[in-house]
VEXLUMLUM-789509 format. One record per residue (C-alpha): residue in one letter; y, x, z. Coordinates in steps of 0.05 Angstrom, whole numbers, padded with zeros to 5 digits, always signed. Layout:
% VEXLUMLUM-789509
aYXZ ...
% end
This chain:
% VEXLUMLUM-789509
x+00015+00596-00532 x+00024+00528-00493 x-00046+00519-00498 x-00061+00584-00467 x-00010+00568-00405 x-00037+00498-00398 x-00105+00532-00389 x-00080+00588-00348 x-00049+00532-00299 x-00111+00495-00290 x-00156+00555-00286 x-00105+00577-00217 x-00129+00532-00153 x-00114+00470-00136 x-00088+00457-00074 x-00082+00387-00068 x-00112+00366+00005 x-00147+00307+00032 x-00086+00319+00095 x-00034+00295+00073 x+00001+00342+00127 x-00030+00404+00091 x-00026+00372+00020 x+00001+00412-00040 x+00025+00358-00098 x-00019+00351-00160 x-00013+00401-00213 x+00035+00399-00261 x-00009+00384-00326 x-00023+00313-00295 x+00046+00287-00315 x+00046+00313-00392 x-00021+00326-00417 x-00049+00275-00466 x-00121+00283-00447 x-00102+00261-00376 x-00066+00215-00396 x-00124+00184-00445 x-00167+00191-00381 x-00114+00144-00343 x-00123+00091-00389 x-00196+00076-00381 x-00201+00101-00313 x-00143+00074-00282 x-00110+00012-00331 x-00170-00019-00365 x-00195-00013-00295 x-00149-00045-00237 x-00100-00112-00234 x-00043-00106-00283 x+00028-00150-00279 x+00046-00192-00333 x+00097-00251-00307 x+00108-00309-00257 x+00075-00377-00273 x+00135-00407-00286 x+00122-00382-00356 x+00060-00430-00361 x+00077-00490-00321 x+00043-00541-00366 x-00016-00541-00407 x-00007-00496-00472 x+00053-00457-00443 x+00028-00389-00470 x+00054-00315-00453 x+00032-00247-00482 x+00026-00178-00454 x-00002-00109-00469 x-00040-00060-00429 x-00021+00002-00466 x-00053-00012-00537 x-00095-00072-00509 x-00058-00137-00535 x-00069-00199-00478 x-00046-00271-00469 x-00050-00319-00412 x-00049-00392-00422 x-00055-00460-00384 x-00116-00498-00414 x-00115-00585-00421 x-00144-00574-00348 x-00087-00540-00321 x-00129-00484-00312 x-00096-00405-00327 x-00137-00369-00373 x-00129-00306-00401 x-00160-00269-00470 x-00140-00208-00522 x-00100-00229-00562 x-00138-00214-00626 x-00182-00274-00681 x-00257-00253-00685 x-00253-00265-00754 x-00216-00203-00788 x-00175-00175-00722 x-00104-00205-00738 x-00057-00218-00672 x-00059-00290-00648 x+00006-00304-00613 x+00067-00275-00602 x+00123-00273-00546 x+00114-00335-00504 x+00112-00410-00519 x+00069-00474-00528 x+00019-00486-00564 x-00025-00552-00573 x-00085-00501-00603 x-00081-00430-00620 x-00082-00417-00699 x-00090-00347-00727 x-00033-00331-00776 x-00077-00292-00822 x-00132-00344-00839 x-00125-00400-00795 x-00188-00393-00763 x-00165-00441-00695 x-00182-00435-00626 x-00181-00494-00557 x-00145-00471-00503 x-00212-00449-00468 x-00223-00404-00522 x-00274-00436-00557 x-00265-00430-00637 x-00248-00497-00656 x-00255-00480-00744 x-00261-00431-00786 x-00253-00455-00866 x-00309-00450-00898 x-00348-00422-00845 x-00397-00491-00865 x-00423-00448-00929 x-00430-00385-00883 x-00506-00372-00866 x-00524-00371-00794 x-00463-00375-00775 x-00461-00393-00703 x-00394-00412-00678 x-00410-00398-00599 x-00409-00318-00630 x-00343-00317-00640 x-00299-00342-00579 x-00247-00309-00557 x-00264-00251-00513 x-00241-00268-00436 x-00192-00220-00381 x-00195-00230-00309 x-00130-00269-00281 x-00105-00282-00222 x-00046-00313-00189 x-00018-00276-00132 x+00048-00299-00100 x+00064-00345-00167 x+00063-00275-00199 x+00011-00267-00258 x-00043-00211-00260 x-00089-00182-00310 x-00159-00137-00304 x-00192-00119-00364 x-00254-00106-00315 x-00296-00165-00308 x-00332-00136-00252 x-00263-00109-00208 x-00257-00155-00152 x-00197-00197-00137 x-00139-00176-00132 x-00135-00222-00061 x-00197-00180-00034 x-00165-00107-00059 x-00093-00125-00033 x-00119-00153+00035 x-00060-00168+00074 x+00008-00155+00022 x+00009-00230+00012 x+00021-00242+00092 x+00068-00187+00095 x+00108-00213+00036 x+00118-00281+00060 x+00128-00256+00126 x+00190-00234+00088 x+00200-00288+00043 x+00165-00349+00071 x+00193-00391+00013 x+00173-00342-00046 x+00146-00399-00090 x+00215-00432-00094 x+00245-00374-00135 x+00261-00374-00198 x+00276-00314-00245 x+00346-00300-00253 x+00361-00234-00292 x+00310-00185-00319 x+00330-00116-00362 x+00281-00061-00392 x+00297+00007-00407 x+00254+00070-00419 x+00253+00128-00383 x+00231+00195-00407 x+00179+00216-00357 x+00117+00198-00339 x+00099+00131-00305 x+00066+00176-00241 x+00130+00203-00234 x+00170+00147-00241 x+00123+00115-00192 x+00126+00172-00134 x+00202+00167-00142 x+00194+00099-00108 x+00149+00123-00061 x+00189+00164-00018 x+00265+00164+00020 x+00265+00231+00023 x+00322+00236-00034 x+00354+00176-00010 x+00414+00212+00025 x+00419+00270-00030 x+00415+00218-00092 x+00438+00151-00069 x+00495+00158-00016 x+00511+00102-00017 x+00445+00064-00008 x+00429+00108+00048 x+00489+00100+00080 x+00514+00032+00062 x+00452-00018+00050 x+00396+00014+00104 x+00391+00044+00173 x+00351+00120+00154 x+00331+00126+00221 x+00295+00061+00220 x+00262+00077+00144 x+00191+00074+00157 x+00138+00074+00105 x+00056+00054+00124 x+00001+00064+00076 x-00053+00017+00059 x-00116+00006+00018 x-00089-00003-00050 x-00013-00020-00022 x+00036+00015+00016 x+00108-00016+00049 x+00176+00005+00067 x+00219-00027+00118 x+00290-00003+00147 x+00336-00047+00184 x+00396-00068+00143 x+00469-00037+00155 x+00497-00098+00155 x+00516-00143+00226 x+00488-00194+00219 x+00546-00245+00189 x+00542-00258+00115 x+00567-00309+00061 x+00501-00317+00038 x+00472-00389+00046 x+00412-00379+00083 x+00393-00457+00091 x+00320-00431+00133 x+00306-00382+00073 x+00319-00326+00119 x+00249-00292+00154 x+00239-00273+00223 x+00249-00207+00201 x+00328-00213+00197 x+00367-00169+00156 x+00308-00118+00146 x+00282-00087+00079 x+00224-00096+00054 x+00185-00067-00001 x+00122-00049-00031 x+00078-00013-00075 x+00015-00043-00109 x-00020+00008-00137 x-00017+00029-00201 x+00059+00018-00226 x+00078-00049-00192 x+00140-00051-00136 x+00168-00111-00098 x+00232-00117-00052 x+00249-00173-00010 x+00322-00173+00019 x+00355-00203+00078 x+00358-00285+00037 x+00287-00280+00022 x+00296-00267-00045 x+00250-00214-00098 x+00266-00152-00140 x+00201-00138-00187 x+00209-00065-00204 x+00147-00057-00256 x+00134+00019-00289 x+00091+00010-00359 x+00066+00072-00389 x+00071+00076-00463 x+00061+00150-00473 x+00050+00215-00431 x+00120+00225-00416 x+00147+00168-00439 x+00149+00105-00389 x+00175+00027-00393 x+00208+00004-00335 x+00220-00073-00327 x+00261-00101-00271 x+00259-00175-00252 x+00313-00208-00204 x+00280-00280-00170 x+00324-00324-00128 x+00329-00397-00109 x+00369-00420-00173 x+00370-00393-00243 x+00439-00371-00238 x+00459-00308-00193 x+00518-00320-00148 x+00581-00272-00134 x+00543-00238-00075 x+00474-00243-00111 x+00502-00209-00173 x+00532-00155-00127 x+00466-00141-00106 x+00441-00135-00183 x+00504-00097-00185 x+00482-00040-00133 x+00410-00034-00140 x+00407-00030-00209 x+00462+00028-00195 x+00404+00053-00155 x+00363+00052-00214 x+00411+00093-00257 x+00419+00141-00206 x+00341+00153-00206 x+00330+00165-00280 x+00364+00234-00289 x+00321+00265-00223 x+00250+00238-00255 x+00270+00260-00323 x+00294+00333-00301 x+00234+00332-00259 x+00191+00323-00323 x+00226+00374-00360 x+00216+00417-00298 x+00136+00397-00303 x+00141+00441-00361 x+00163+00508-00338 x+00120+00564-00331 x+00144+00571-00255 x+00120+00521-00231 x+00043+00480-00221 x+00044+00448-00157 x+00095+00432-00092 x+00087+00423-00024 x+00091+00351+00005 x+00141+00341+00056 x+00092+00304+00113 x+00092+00315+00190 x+00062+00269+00245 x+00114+00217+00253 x+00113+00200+00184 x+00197+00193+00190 x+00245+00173+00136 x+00240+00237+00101 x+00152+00245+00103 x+00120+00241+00026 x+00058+00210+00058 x+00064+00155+00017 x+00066+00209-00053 x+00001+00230-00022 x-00029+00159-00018 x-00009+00152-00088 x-00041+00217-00111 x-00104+00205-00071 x-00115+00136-00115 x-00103+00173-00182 x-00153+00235-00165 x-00197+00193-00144 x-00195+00144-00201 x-00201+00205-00249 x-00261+00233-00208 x-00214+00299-00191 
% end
């Protein structure tokens, strides 16, 4: 029977629009069904810049950490040249996992039969591989990833063709340090995980829109920005957010010429597919990162980066409220998952009018424009 509605939805018409004024949402089977969601991971993950930590992980030569993209197991590591490099994390010789977590490593040995590998990848032994015939060592290298450095923040693309992440995201980097002109002093302070029960596109749109800021977070609406100032702009492969903040002006906070030109406003940003940033009045970072690990199931990572490795009382009230924030928005992406599943419903209508105020879904639309497109929809 599901099978039958899931085909009955898809066989009605899509009404999604290039407008984003006269855009219906995407259907309703693009948040739950596995085949999409198979699609995504070649189309969409194997395919554009991935996060996977700041380079204070790998400071020196053989600081090491691992990642995933979905099932695809990756480390980065600083080579004897103080160059990053990144690889799967798998031996050529029988498949085994190299590394694990994060740490240092002089040269990487595989647990299983400790074939060994330099820091560049190339296999440095294999016992008994001297008896092998034709065995050519330059065969079996470790297979490289595409990294980049963006901000001090560490990126992955499993294409080796995609183009940098530099040339894709052509102006986020100005806006951000526009924002926080002393980004590469922070440090990270707190981080958390938890997963949510929805699907990472939903999870994502949730951040992509103020619309339910008054509704579901009354307090952040009324207390921590100025709605009438919430703007949101779309670019390329980015899109920002900036309100003024509620506050006057006078704070506790020790600003010591961290503070941008931009005062007490808001700032933050999507970079397409699941990664968020938010800069607040100190110049400090919130790293708000959305994994997907199944169709309806998504990982969501949050990283707090100041200018010292402990929080402070007013720092740690900020934790305090946003990740509040947070709470508040798992319960409204998880009931709108379930609702993804009802019979009465396959698409919405976008909220979106010329002004592109504090309520529009323009930003949604952006979003969903990327994803059909990656897809080929």
């Amino acid at each position: 029977m599901a099978a039958i509605d899931l085909a009955q939805r898809r066989a009605a018409v899509d009404r999604f629009d290039p407008d984003p004024e006269r855009s219906f949402t995407l259907p309703a089977d693009y948040y739950f069904d596995p085949a999409i969601f198979e699609r995504e991971k070649d189309a969409i993950f194997y395919r554009n810049w991935l996060y996977m930590g700041h380079a204070e992980q790998v400071a020196k030569p053989g600081d090491y950490i691992t990642g995933r993209v979905l099932d695809q197991n990756i480390f980065i590591v600083r080579g004897k040249d103080n160059a990053l490099r990144a690889f799967y994390n798998v031996c050529q010789h029988r498949a085994h996992e190299l590394l694990e977590g994060s740490g240092h490593v002089k040269v990487i040995t595989c647990p299983y039969h400790a074939w060994t590998y330099e820091l560049d990848g190339d296999l440095r032994s294999a016992r008994g591989s001297e008896k092998v015939a034709n065995f050519e060592p330059a065969e079996f290298c470790l297979k490289p990833v595409q990294v980049e450095t963006f901000m001090n923040f560490l990126f992955v693309n499993l294409d080796r063709d995609a183009p940098s992440l530099q040339c894709l995201a052509d102006g986020l980097e100005a806006e951000l340090r526009s924002f926080s002109p002393k980004a590469d002093e922070l440090t990270l302070a707190h981080r958390y995980q938890r997963e949510v029960k929805a699907n990472w596109k939903n999870v994502v749109e949730n951040f992509s829109e103020c619309y339910h800021c008054p509704i579901s977070h009354p307090d952040f609406a009324a207390n921590l920005v100025q709605m009438p100032s919430y703007r949101i702009e779309t670019h390329a492969i980015y899109h920002s957010h900036r309100s003024r903040g509620t506050a006057s002006g006078e704070s506790s906070y020790d600003y010591d010429s961290k503070v941008s030109a931009h005062g007490e406003e808001f700032g933050g940003w999507l970079l397409w597919p699941n990664w968020s940033i938010e800069v607040f009045p100190g110049g400090y970072l919130n790293i708000f990162h959305n994994d997907p690990v199944a169709p309806e199931i998504t990982l969501q990572t949050v990283e707090w980066y100041f200018f010292h490795k402990e929080p402070n009382e007013e720092e740690r009230a900020v934790i305090d409220c946003l990740d509040e924030v947070r709470l508040e928005d798992i319960p409204i992406v998880e009931s709108v998952q379930r609702g993804y599943h009802s019979h009465g419903y396959k698409q919405g209508r976008l909220v979106v009018d010329a002004r592109r105020d504090e309520n529009s879904e323009h930003a949604v639309h952006h979003f969903q424009t990327l994803v059909r497109k990656a897809l080929g929809a």
